[in-house]
MIVEXNU-408262 format. One record per residue: x, y, z of N, C-alpha, C in turn. Coordinates in nm, 4 decimals. Layout:
! MIVEXNU-408262
       nxx       nyy       nzz      caxx      cayy      cazz       cxx       cyy       czz
         X         Y         Z         X         Y         Z         X         Y         Z
...
//
This chain:
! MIVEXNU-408262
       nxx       nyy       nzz      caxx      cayy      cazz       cxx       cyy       czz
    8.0266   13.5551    8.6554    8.1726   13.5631    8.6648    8.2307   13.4211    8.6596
    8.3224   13.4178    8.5754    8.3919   13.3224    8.5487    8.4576   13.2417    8.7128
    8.4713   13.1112    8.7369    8.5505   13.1101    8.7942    8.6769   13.1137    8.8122
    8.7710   13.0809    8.7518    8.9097   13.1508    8.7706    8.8716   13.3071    8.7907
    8.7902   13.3879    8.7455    8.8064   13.5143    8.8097    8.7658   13.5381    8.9637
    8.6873   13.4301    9.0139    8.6447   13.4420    9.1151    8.7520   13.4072    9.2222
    8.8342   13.2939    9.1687    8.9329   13.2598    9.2516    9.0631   13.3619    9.2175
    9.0830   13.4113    9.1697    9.1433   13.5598    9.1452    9.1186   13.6698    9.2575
    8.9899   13.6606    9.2229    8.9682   13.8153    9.3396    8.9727   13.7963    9.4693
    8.9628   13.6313    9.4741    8.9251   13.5754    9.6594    9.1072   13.5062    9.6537
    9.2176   13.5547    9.5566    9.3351   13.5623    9.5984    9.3946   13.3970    9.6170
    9.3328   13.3047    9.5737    9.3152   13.1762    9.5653    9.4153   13.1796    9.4160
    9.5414   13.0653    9.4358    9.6212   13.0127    9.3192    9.5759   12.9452    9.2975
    9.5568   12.9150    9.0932    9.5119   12.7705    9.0433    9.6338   12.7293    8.9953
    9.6705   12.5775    8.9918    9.7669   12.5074    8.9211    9.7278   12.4278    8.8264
    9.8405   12.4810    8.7007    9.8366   12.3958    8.6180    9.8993   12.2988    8.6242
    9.8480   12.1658    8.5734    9.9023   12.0508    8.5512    9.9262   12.0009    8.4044
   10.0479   11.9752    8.3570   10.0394   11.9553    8.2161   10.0271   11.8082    8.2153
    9.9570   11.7726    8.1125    9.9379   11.5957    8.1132   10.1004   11.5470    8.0696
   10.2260   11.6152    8.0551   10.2666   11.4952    8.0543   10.3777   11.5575    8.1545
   10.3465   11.6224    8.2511   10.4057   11.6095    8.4298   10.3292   11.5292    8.5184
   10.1979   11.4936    8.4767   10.0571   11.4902    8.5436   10.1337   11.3486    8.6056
   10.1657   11.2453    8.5275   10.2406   11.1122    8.5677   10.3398   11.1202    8.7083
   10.4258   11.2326    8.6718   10.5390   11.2262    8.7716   10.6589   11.1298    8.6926
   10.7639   11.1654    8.8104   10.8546   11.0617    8.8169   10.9370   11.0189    8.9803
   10.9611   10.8437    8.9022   10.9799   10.7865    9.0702   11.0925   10.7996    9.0852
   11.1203   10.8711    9.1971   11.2937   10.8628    9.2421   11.2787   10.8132    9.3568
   11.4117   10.7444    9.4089   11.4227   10.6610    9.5528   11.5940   10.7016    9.5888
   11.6311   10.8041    9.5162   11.7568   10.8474    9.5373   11.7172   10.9779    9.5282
   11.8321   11.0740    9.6369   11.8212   11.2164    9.6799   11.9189   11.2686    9.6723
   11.9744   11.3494    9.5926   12.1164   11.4301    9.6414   12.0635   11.5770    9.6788
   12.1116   11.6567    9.7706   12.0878   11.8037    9.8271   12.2367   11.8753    9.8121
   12.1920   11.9753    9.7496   12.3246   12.0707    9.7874   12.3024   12.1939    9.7970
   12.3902   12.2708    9.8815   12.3515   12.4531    9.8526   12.4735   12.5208    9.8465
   12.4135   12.6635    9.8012   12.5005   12.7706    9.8006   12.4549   12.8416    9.9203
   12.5574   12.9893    9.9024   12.4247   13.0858   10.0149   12.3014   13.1526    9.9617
   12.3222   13.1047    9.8404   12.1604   13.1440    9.7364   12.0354   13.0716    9.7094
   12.1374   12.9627    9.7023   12.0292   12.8225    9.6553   12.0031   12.6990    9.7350
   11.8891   12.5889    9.7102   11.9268   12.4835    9.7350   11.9201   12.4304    9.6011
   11.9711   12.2961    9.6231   11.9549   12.2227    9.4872   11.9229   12.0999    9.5328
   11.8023   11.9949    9.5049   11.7863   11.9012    9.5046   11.7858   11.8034    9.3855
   11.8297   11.7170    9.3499   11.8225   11.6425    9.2222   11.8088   11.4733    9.2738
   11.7117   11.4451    9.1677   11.5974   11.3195    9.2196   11.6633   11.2112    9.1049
   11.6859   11.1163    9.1801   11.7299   10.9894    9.0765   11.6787   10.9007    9.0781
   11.6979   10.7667    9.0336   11.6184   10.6482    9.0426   11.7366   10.5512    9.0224
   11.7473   10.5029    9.1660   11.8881   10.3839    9.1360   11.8378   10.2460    9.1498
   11.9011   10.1894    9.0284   11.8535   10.0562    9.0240   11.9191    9.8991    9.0532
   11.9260    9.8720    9.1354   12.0549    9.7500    9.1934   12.1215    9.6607    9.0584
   12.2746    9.6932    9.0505   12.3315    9.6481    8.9421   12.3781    9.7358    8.8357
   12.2909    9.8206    8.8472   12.3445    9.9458    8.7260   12.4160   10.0475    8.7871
   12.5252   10.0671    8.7657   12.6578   10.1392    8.7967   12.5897   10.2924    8.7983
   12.5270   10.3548    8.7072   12.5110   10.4974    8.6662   12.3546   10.4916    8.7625
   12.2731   10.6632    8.7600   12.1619   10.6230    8.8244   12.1575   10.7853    8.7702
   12.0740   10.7908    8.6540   12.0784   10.9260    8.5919   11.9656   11.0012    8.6824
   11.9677   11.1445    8.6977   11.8989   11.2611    8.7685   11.7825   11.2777    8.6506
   11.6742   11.2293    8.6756   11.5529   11.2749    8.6571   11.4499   11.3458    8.6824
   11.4963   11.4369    8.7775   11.4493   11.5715    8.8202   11.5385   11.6756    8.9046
   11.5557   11.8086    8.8812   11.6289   11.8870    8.9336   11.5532   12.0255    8.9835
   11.5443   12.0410    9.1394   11.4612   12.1439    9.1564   11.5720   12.2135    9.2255
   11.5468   12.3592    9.2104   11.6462   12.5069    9.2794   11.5216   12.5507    9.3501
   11.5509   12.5881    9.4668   11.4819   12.6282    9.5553   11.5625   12.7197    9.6633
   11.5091   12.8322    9.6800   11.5753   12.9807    9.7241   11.5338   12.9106    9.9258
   11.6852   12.9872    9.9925   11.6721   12.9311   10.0764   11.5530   12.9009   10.1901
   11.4743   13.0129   10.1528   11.3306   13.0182   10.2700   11.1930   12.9802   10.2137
   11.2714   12.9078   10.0902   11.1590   12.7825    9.9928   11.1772   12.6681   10.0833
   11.3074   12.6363   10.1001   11.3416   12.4972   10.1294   11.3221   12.4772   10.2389
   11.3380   12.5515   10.3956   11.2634   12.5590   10.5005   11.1078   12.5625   10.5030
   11.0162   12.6053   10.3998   10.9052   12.6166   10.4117   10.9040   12.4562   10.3583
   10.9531   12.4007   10.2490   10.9373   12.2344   10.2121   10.9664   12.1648   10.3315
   11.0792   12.1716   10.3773   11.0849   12.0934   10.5148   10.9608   12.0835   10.6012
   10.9345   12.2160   10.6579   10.8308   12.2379   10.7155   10.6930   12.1105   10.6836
   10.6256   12.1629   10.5556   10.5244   12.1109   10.4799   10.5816   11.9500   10.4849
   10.7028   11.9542   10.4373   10.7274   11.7901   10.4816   10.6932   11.7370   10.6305
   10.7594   11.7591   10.6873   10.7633   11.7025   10.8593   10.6088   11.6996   10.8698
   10.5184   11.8195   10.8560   10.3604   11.7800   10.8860   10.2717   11.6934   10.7787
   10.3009   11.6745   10.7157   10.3230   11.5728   10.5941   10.3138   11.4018   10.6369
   10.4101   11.4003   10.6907   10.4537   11.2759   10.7451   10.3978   11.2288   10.8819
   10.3657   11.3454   10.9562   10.3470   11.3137   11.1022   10.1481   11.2861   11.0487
   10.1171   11.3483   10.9561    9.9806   11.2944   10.9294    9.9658   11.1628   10.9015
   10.0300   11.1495   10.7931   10.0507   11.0139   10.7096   10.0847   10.8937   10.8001
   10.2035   10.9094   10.9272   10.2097   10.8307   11.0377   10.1202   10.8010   11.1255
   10.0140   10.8979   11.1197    9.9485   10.9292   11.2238    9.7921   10.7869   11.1717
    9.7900   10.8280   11.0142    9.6778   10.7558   11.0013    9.7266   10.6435   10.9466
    9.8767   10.5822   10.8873    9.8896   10.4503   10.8440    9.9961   10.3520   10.9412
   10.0429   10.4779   11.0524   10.1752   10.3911   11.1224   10.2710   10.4471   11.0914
   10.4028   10.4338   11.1712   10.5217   10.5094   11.1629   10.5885   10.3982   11.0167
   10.6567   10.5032   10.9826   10.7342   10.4688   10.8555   10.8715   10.4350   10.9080
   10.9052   10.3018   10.8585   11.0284   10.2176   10.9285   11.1480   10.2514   10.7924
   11.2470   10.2740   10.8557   11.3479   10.2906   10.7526   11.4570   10.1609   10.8039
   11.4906   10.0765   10.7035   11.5840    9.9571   10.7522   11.7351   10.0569   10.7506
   11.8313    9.9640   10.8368   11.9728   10.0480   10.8748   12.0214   10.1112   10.7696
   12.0469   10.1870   10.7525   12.1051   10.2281   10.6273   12.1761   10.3885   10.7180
   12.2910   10.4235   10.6622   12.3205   10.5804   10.7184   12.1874   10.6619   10.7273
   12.2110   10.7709   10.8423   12.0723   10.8039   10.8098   12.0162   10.9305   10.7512
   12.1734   10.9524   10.6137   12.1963   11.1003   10.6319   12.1479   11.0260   10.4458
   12.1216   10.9161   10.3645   12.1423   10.8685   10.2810   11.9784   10.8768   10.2338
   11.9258   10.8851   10.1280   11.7636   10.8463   10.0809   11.8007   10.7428    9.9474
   11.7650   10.6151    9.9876   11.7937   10.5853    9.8661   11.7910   10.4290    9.9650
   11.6673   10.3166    9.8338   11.6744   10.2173    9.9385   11.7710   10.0974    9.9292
   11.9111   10.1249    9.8549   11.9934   10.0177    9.8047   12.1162   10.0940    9.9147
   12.2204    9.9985    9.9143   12.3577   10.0449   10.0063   12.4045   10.0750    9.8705
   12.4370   10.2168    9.8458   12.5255   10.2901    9.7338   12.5875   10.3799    9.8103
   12.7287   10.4083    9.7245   12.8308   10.5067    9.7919   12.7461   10.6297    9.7632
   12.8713   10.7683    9.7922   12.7849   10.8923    9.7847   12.7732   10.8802    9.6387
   12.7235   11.0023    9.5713   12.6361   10.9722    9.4242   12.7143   11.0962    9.3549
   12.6885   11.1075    9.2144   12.8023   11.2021    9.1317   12.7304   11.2471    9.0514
   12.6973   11.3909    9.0308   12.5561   11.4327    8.9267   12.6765   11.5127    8.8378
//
């Protein structure tokens, strides 16, 4: 038996990765918004000096997606703290992701 069938029957998801998501992309800017349906997150990359800071990724996520991401985030981090040190954020609002002082953002 093949394996993907094996991980099939034992109910195990495989992911695909396409080689050209496989890279990623870097964002250091966050905008969040919702409905009572959705969330919407859209990922930017702002660069000090350049006025615009185009959205290079846009994920919709149904509301008891985005609590389960939170979730997976927070234990995420408390690992990652746990084995490299707490992660220092310099003053910045603390409602803001993004490591330059920029006003709110316009998608």
């Amino acid at each position: 038996m093949e394996n993907n069938e094996k991980n099939q029957q034992q109910g195990q998801l495989q992911l695909e990765l396409p080689q050209e998501v496989a890279q990623g992309e870097y964002a250091n800017f966050a905008i969040i918004s919702h409905s009572s349906s959705d969330f919407v997150i859209d990922f930017a990359r702002v660069l000090p000096g350049v006025p615009k800071a185009p959205v290079r990724s846009r994920v919709i996520l149904a509301p008891e997606h985005a609590k389960r991401l939170l979730g997976a985030l927070q234990e995420n981090i408390m690992r990652y703290e746990r084995e490299f040190g707490p992660i220092k954020i310099p003053n910045q609002e603390p409602r803001t992701i993004s490591p330059f002082n920029v006003g709110k953002g316009e998608a």
